[in-house]
N, C-alpha and C positions, 0 to 999 in steps of 0.2 A: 409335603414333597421331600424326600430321600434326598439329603443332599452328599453329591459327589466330593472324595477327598481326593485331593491332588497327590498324585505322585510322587514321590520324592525317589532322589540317589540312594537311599537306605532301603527302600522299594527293591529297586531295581538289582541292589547289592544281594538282597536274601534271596529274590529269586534264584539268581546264578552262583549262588553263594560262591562270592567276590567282596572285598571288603569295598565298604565305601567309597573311601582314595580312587582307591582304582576305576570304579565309576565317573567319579568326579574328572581322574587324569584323562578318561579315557572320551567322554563328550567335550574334553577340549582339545582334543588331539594331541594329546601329551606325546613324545616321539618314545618315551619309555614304557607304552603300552605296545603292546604286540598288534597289528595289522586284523589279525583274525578275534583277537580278544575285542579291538575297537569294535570289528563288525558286528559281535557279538552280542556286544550293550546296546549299542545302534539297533539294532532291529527288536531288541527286548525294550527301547525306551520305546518307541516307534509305535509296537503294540500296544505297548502299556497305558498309550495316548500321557508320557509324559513331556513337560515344558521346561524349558531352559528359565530361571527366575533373573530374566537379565536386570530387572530392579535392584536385587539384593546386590547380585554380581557388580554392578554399576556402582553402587551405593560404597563397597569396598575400595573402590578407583577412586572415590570423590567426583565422579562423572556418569552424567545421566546420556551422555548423548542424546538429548534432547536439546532443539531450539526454542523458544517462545516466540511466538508473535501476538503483539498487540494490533488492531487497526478498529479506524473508526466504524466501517461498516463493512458487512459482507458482502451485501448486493448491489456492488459497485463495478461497474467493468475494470476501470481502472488497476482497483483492489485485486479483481479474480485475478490479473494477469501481472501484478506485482508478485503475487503468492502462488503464481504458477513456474515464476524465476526461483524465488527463495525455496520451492520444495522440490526444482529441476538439480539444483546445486545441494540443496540440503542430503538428498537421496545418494546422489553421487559418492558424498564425504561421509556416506554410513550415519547421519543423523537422522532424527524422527523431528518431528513439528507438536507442537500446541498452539493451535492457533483460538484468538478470543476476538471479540469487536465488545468496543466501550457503547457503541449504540449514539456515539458524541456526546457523551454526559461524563465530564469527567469522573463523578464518584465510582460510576460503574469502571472507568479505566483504572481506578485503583483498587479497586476490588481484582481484576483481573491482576495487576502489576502481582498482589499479595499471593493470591494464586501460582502465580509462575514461580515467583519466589519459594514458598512452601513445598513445590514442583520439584525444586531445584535442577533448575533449568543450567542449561552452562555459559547461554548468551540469551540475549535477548533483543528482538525489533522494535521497534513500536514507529507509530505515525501518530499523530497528539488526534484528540476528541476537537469537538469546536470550540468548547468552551473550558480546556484544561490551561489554568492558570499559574499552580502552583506544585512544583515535578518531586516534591521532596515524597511522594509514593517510588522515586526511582532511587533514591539513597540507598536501600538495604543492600541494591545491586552494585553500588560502586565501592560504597562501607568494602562489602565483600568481595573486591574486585572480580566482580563478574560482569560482561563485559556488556555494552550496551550501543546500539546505532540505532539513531533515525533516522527517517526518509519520509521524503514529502513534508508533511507536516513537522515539521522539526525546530528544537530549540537552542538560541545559541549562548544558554544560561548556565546549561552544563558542559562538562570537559569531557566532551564525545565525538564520534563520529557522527557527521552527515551526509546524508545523500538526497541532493536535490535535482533540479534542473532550475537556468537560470530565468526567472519567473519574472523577474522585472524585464529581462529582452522579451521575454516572450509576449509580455501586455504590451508593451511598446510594438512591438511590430506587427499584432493585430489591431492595435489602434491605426499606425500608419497606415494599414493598408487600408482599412475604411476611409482614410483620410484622404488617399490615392483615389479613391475611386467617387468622390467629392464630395463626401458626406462632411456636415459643417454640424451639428449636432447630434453629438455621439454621447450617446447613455453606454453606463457601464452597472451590470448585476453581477453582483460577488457577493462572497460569502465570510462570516466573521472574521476583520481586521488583525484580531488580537494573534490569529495565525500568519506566521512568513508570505506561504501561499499567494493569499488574497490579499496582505498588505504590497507585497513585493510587484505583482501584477497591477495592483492601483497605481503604484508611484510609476509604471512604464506607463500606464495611459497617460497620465495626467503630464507626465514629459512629452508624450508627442503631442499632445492638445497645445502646449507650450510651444513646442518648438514649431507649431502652424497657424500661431497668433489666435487660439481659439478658446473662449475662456472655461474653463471648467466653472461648471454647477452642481450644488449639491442634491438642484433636484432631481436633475437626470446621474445618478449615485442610488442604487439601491441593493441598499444591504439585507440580505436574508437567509433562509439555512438551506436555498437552490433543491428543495425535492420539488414535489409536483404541485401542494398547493401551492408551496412560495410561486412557484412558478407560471401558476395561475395569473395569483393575485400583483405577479409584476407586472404581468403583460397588462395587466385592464388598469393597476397605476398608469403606465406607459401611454396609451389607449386613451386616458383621461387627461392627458398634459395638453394645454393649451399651446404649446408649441412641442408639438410630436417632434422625437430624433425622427434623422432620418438613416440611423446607423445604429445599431447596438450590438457591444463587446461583452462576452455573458464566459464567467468561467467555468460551466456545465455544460457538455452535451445535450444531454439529458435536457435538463432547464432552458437550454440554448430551444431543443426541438419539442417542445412541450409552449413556448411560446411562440413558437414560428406559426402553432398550429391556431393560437386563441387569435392570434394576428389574421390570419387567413379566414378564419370563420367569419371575422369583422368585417370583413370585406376587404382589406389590405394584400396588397401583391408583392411578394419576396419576389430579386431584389431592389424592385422599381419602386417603391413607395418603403419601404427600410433594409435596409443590408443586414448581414447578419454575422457575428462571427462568432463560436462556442470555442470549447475548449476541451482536452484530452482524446480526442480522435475516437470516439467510440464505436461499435458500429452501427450504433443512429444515427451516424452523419452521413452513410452513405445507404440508408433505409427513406430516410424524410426528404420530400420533396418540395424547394428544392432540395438538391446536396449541400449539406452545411460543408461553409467553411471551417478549419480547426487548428487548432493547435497541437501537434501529433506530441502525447508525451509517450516516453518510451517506457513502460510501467513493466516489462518480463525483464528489461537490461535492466534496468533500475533492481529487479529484484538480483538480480544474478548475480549483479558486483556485491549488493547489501550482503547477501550472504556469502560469496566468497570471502569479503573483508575478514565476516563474524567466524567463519572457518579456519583462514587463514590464522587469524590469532590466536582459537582456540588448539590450531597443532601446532604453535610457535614457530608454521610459515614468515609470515610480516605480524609483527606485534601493530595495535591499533595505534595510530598517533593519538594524544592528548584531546586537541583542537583539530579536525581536519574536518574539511567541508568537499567534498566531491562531486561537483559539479555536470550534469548529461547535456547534452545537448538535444532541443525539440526543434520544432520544426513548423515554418506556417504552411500548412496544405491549402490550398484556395479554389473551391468551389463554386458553384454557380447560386447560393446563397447571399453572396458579399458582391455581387458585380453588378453595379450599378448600370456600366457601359460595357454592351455586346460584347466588345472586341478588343475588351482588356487582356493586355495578357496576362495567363496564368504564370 
């Protein structure tokens, strides 16, 4: 196969025999070209199917206009609609995206991190893997100050921005309201500890269990990676406990409606015989029957501010603080999955 050579300014110069420069001033709208001469090259690049090499161009600024993003996975509702903030605002600000997923394994996120790096990216997102330990794959970007924010999954070992939501109110007050509605053993499914997330959500349940004289067990605690089999094999744990909850706080949708459903096949009836509360407001909470309750996080504002932040400091708007942790506010939506009694109020 004959392969095509790219056009070039030196192309386009011989055609019109015009010196290069002038090519060159004239696709950038140099005001020292003539109006008719611009249109002139315009319509000769035009046919000539030439492209602007905004790589090299970039390369010369020391700026890619390019973002990076890291995230644990793609086919995550939550995910889609974080990264439909960050490339509403990215587009806006004239930036382009890379986006990767570690797949939750950290090596693969540092393989990605080297990537973007090599990229040279100008900023960078990330959300941590489940089982990312040790962040020194994110050194070469600070070494070089280029700049770096997490969200959601985030760590508060480096000197960066955060974007979260407050995740210990939020398990707390899906606990309480199981508790409101008189469940007296309440199992909680989460996902690896070692992340903010699902540590910060444990320590609100295990407060409100606290604060209703109710003792926490570690049997009704079950930690797993919340896709479909874990989510199987919780429900028929659950299923199998000699003193069944009659309440459980799950922080996946997903996970949350994938055991509502082994629950119901058992012959078990949402939410007279166990309540139900999930978490991120996906839209299988209002697909699965009943309607789950949820925890609404707000994953587009979340993207939006991430990247304004990452914007902003890259045009020397607001420089990033050191330490800063940014805080959203979620929300408990409450469903006819969590209601024990008719005539609770919502």
């Amino acid at each position: 196969m004959k392969t095509i050579q790219e056009v070039t300014i030196y192309d386009i110069a011989r055609k019109l025999k015009v010196s290069p420069a002038t090519v060159s001033r004239s696709l950038s709208n140099h005001p020292a070209v003539s109006k008719k001469t611009r249109k002139r090259i315009a319509d000769a690049a035009k046919s000539m199917g030439y492209r602007s090499n905004l790589f090299a161009s970039n390369l010369r600024k020391q700026r890619t206009n390019t973002l990076g993003v890291i995230v644990p996975k793609l086919n995550s509702n939550f995910v889609s609609s974080v990264l439909a903030g960050i490339e509403k605002v990215a587009n806006q600000s004239g930036y382009n995206l890379i986006i990767s997923q570690s797949q939750e394994n950290e090596k693969k996120e540092i393989a990605n991190a080297a990537t973007m790096f090599n990229s040279r990216v100008d900023g960078l997102i990330v959300s941590l893997a489940f089982d990312t330990k040790d962040l020194s794959h994110f050194d070469p970007f600070f070494d070089k100050g280029i700049p770096v924010i997490f969200f959601d999954r985030v760590s508060y070992d480096k000197s960066s921005t955060n974007v979260v939501i407050d995740n210990f109110k939020a398990g707390y007050e899906a606990t309480q309201h199981l508790i409101g509605q008189g469940c007296k053993r309440i199992a909680h499914i989460t996902g690896n500890l070692s992340r903010n997330v699902y540590a910060d959500r444990l320590k609100g349940y295990r407060l409100a269990l606290t604060e209703h004289d109710l003792v926490f067990q570690k049997s009704q605690l079950i930690i797993n990676n919340l896709d479909e089999q874990s989510a199987v094999e919780a429900a028929n744990q659950i299923l199998a406990m000699k003193k069944r909850p009659d309440g459980i706080f799950i922080t996946n949708d997903s996970c949350a409606a994938l055991c509502m459903q082994v629950f119901k096949e058992a012959g078990l009836y949402i939410p007279e015989d166990m309540a139900i509360v999930g978490f991120n407001n996906d839209l299988i909470t209002r697909v699965v029957e009943p309607n789950l309750t949820t925890i609404n996080y707000p994953g587009e504002e979340m993207g939006e501010i991430v990247a304004h932040h990452l914007v902003n400091h890259l045009e020397d708007i607001a420089p990033l603080a050191v330490t800063n942790t940014i805080i959203l506010k979620s929300e408990l939506i409450i469903r006819e999955s969590s209601l024990h009694h008719k005539n609770a109020s919502k």
